[in-house]
Structures are given as structure tokens and as C-alpha cells.
Z-matrix of the N, CA and C atoms (Angstrom, degrees):
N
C 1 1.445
C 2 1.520 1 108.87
N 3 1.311 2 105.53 1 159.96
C 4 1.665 3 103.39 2 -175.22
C 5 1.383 4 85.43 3 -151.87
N 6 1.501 5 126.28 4 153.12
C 7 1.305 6 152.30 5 -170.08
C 8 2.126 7 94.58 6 -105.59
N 9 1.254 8 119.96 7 126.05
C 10 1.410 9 142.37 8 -157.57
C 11 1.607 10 90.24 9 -129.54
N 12 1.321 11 137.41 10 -17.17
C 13 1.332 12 118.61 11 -158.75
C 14 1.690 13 119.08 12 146.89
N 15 0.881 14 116.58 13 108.57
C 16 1.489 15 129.70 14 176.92
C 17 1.606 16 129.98 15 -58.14
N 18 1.010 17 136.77 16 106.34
C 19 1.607 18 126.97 17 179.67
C 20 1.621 19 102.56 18 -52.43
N 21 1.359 20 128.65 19 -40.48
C 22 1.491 21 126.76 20 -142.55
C 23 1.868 22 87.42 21 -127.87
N 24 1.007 23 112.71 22 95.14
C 25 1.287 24 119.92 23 163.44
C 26 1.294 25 124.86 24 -52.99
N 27 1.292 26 123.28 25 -41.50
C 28 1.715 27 132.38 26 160.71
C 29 1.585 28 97.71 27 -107.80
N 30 1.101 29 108.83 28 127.70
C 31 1.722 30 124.82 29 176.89
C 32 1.810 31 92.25 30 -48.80
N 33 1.111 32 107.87 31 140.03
C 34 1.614 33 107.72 32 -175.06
C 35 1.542 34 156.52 33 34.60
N 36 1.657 35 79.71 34 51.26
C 37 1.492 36 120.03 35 -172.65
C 38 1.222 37 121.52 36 -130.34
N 39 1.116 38 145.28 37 115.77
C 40 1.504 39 138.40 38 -162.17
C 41 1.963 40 92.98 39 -75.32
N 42 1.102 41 91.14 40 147.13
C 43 1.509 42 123.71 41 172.71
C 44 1.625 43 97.23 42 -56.63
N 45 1.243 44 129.92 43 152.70
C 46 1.444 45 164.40 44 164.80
C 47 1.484 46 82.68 45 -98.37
N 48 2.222 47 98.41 46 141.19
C 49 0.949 48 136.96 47 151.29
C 50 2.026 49 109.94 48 -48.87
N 51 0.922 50 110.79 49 -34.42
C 52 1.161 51 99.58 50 -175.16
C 53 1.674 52 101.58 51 -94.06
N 54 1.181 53 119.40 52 -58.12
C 55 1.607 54 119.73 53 177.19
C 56 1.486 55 105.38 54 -28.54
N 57 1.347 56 139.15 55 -40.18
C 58 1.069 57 143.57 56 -158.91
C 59 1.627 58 106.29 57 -103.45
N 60 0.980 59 127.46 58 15.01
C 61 1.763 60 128.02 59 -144.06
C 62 2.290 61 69.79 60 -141.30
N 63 1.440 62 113.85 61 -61.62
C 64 1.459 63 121.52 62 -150.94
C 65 2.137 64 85.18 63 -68.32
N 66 1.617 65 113.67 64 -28.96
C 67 1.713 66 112.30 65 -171.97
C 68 1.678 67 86.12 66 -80.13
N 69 1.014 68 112.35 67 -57.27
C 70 1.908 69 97.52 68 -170.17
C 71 1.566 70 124.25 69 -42.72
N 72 1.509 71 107.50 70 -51.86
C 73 1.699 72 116.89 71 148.56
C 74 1.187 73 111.44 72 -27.70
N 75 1.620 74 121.29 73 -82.71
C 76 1.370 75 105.57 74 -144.59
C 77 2.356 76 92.50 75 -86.45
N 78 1.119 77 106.46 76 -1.73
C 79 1.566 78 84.08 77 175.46
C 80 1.996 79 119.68 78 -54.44
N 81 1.710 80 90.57 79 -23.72
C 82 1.313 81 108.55 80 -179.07
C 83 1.936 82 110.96 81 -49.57
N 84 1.058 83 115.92 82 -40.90
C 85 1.518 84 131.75 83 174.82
C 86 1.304 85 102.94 84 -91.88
N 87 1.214 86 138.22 85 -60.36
C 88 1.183 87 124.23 86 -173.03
C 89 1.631 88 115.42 87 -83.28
N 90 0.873 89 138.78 88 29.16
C 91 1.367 90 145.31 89 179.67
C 92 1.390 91 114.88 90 -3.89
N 93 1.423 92 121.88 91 80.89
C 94 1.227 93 142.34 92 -169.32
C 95 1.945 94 114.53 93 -60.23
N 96 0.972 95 126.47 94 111.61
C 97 1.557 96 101.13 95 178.19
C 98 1.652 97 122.00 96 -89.09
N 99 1.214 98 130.65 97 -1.22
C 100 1.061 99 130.46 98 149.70
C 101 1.502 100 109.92 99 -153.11
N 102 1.597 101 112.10 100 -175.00
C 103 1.668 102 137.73 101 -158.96
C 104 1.687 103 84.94 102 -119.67
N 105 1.016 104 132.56 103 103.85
C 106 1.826 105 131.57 104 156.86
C 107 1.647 106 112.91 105 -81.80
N 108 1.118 107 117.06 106 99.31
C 109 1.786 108 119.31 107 158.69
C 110 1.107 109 125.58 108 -88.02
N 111 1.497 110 117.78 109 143.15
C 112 1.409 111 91.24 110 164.04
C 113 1.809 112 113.58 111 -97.85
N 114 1.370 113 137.65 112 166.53
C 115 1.234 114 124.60 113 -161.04
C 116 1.262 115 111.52 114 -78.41
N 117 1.175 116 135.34 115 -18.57
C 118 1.621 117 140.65 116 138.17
C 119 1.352 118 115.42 117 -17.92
N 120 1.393 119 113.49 118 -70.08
C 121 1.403 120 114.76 119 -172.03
C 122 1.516 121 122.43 120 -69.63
N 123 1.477 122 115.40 121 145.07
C 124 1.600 123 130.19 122 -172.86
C 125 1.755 124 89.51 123 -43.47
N 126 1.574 125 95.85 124 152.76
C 127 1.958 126 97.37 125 -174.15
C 128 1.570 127 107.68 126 -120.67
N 129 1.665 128 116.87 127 -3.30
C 130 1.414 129 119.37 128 159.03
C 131 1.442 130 132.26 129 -42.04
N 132 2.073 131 106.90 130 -67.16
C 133 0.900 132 90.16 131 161.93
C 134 1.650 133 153.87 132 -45.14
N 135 1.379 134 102.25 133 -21.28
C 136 1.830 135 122.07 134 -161.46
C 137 1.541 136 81.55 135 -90.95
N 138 1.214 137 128.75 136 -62.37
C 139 1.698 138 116.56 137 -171.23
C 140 1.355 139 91.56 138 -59.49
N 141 1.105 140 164.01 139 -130.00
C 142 1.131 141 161.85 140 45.98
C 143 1.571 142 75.59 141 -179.65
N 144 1.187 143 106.50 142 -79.99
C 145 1.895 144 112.95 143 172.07
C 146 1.625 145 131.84 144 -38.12
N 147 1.466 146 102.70 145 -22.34
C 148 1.215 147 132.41 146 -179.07
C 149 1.119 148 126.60 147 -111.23
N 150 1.317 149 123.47 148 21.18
C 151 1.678 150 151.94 149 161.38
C 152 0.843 151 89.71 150 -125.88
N 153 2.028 152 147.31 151 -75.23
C 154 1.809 153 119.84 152 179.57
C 155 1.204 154 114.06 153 -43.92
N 156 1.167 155 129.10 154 -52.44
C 157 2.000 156 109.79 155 -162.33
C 158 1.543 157 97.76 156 -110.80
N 159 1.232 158 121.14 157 35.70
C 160 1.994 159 108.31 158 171.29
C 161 1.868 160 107.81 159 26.32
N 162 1.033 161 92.77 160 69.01
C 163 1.256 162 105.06 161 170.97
C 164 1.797 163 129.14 162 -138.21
N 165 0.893 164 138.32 163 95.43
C 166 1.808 165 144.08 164 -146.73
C 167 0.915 166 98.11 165 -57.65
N 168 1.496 167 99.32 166 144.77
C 169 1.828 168 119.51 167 178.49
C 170 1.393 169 108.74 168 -85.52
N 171 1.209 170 136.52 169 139.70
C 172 1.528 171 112.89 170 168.01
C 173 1.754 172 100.57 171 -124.84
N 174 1.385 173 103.34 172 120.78
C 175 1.716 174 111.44 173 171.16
C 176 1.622 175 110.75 174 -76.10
N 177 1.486 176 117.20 175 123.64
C 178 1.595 177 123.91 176 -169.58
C 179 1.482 178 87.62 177 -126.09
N 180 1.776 179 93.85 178 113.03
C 181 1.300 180 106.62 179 147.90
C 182 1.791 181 129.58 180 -41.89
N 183 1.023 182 113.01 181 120.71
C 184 1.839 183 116.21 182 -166.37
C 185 1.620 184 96.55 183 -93.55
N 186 1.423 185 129.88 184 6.37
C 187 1.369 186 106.54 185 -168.00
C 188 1.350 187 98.86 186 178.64
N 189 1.598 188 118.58 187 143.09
C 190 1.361 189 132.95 188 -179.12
C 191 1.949 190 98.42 189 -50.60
N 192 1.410 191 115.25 190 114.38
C 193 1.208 192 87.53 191 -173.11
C 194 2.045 193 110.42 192 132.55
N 195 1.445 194 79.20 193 -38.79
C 196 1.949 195 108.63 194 -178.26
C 197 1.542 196 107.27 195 -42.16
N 198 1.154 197 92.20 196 -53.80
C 199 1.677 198 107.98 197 -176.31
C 200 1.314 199 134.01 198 -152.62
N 201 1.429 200 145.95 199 177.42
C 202 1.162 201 126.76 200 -127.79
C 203 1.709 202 85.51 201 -94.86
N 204 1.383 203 119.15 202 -41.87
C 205 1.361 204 107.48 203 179.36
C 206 2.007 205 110.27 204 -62.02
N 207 0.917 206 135.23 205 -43.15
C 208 1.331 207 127.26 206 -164.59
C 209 1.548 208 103.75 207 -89.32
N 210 1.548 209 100.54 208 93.05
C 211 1.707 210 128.92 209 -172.46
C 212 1.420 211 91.81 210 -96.76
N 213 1.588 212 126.03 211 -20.21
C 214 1.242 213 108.42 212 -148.39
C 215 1.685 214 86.62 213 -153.10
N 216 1.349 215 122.33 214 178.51
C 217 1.698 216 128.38 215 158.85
C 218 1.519 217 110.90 216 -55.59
N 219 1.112 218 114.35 217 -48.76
C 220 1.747 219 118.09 218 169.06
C 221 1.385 220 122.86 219 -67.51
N 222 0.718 221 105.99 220 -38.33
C 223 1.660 222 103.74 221 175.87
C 224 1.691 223 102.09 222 -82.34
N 225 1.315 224 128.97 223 -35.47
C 226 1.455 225 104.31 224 160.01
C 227 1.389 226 131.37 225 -77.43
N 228 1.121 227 122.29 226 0.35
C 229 1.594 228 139.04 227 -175.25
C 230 1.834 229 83.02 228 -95.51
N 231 0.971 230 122.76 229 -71.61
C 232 2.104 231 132.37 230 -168.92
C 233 2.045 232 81.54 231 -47.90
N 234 1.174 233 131.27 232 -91.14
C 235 1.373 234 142.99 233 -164.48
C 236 1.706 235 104.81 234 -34.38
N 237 1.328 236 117.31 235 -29.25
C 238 1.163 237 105.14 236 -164.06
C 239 1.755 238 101.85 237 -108.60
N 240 1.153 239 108.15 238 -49.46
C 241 1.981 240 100.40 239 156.02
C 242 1.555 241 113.97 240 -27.60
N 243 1.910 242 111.51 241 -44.63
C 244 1.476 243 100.96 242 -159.71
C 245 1.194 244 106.12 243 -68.70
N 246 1.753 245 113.49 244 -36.55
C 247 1.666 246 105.78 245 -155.81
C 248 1.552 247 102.73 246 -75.65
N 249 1.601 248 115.61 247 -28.25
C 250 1.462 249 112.31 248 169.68
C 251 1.682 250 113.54 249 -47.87
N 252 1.105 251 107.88 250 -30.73
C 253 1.904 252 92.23 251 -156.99
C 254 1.535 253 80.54 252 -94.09
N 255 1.199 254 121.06 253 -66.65
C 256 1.705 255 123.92 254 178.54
C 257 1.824 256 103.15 255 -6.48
N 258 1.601 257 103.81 256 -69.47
C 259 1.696 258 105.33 257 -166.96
C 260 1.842 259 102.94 258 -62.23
N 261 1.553 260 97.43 259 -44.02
C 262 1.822 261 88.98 260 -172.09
C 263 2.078 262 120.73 261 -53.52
N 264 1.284 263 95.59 262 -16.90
C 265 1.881 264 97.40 263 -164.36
C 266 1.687 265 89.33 264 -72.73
């Protein structure tokens, strides 16, 4: 995986209409294959990006606890591999 572009330009700051307008542009060249959130973060912006460039959102559990599968360190390490490969096919 390689990082193409950030939704949140300052870590915990909502995105600008334009910040998000300059990632839809260049997704055009960089052809992004998915949107990574973590479930913490606001989920507008990431759809919002993901209705312009048809490109899948993927929600990542941030913490043993995240989601119903990650009961444990393994089950969030197993849950979070899946939704990665799930969005890439």
C-alpha cells in the first residue's frame, strides 16, 4: 500500500471544500484504490470523496474493541487485513 493523499490535512481538522475538490483532481492521475478511515473519524468527508472518484471506503477498527470481530489483538489484526483485501478485489 502507498498513501496518494490525505482527507485531513491537519490531523483533526475537517477538510476544506477546496482541499477535497484539489484530492478529487489529482485522484484522476493517481488512481487511488481505496478511502482508509479510521471509525473515530467524521465519515462525510471519506463518502463525499467516494461518490466523486467511485472509489470504496474502508472503516478500520482503531482498537481491540473497534468492532464486533476484534475481541482480542488478533481478531483486530484478522478484521482489519479482511476489510483491506475485501475493498482492493
Amino acid at each position: 500500500m502507498r498513501e496518494v493523499g490525505t482527507l485531513e490535512p491537519v490531523p483533526g481538522v475537517e477538510p476544506t471544500a477546496a482541499h477535497l475538490a484539489r484530492l478529487r483532481d489529482q485522484a484522476a492521475t493517481t488512481r487511488p484504490r481505496m478511502v482508509i478511515r479510521a471509525a473515530y473519524n467524521a465519515g462525510r468527508p471519506a463518502e463525499w470523496f467516494a461518490a466523486e472518484t467511485r472509489v470504496p471506503v474502508v472503516v478500520l477498527p482503531f482498537t481491540v474493541g473497534g468492532s464486533e470481530r476484534a475481541v482480542d489483538i488478533a481478531g483486530l489484526f484478522d478484521d482489519t487485513v479482511e476489510r483491506l483485501l475485501k475493498a482492493a478485489q
